[in-house]
C-alpha positions in Angstrom: -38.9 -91.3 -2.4 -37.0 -93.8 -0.6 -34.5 -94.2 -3.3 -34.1 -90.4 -3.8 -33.1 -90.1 0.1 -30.1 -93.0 -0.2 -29.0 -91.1 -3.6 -28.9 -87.7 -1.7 -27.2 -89.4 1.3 -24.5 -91.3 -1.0 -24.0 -88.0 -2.8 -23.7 -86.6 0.3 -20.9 -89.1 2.2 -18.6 -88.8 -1.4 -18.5 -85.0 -1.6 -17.6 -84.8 2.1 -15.1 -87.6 1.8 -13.5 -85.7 -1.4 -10.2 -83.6 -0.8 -9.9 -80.4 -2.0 -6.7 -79.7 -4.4 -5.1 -77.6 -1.6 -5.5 -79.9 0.8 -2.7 -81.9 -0.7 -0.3 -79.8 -0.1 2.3 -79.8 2.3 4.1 -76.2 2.8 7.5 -74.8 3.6 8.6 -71.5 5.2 11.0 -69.8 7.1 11.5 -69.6 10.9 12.3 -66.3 11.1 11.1 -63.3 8.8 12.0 -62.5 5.6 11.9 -59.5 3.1 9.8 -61.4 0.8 7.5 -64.2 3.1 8.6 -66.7 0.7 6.6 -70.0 1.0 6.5 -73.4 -0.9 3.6 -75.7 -1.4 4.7 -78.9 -2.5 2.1 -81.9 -3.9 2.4 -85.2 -4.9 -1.1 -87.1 -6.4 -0.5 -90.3 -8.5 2.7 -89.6 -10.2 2.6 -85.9 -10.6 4.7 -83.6 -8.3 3.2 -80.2 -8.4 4.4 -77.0 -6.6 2.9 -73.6 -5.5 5.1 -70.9 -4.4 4.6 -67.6 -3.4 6.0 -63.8 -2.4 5.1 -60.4 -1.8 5.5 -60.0 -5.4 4.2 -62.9 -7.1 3.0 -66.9 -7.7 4.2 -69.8 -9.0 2.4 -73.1 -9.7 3.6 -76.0 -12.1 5.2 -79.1 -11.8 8.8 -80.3 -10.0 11.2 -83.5 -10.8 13.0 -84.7 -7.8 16.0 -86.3 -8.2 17.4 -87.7 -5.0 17.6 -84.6 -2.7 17.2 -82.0 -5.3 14.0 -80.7 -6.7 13.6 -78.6 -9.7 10.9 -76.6 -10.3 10.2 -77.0 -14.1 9.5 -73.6 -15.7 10.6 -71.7 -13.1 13.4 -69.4 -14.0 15.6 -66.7 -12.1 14.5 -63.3 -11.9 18.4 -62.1 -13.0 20.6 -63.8 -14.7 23.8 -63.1 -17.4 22.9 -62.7 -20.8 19.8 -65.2 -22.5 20.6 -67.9 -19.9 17.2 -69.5 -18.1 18.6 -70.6 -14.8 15.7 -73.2 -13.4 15.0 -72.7 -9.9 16.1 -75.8 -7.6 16.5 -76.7 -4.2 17.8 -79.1 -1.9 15.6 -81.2 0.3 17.7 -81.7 4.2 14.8 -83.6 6.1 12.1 -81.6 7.0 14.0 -78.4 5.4 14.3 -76.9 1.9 17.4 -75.2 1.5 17.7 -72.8 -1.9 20.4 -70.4 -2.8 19.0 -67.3 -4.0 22.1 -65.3 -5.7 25.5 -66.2 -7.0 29.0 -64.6 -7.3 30.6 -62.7 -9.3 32.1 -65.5 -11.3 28.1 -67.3 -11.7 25.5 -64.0 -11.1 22.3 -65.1 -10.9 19.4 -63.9 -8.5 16.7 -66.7 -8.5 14.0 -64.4 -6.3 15.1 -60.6 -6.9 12.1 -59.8 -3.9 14.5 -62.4 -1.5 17.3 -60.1 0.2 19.2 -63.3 1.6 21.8 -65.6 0.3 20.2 -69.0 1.5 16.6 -69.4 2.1 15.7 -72.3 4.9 12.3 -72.9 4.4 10.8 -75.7 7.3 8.0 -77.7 6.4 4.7 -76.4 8.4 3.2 -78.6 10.6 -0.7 -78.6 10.2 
């Protein structure tokens, strides 16, 4: 009996100790409103970087590479872009501030979130 009430309470102490995948995650989004409440979710466990963004319209989740300030989101592509091109979705990392630009020019069209109206979109991370 004893032995079945220390398993029970050692079961008990490791579940409440364990975090939950969400947990990890440390999330980015605008100040002010935006057309499309755009928010980021970025993770880091072991050597995996994993992301989780999400609109109005739809979500995301994969993995990212950061490379100095920049992070891609691998296998995440613009909404629009010229011809067969896949145009991975990056941003740039400014201290606590994400910093992505959502559409081109007319010399380099590309809309990476067609749901986003703006040009730039400053997300700030969220403190919890």
């Amino acid at each position: 009996m004893k032995k079945s009430i220390y398993l029970f309470a050692c079961l008990t102490l490791v579940l409440s100790c364990a975090k939950s995948p969400e947990s990890s995650f440390v999330y980015y989004q605008s100040l002010v409103p935006t057309s499309c409440n755009l928010v980021i979710g970025l993770s880091q466990e072991d050597s995996q970087f994993k992301y989780k963004i999400t609109t109005n319209a739809r979500t995301f989740m994969g993995n990212f590479v950061k490379s100095e300030q920049q992070i891609i989101f691998s296998e995440l592509y613009a909404s629009k872009s010229v011809g067969n091109s896949k145009i991975e979705v990056s941003a740039l990392m400014q201290g606590d501030t994400l910093v992505i630009q959502n559409f081109g020019n007319s010399m380099n069209p590309f809309t990476l979130f067609s749901e986003c109206d703006d040009k730039y979109l400053s997300l700030v991370k969220v403190r919890t």
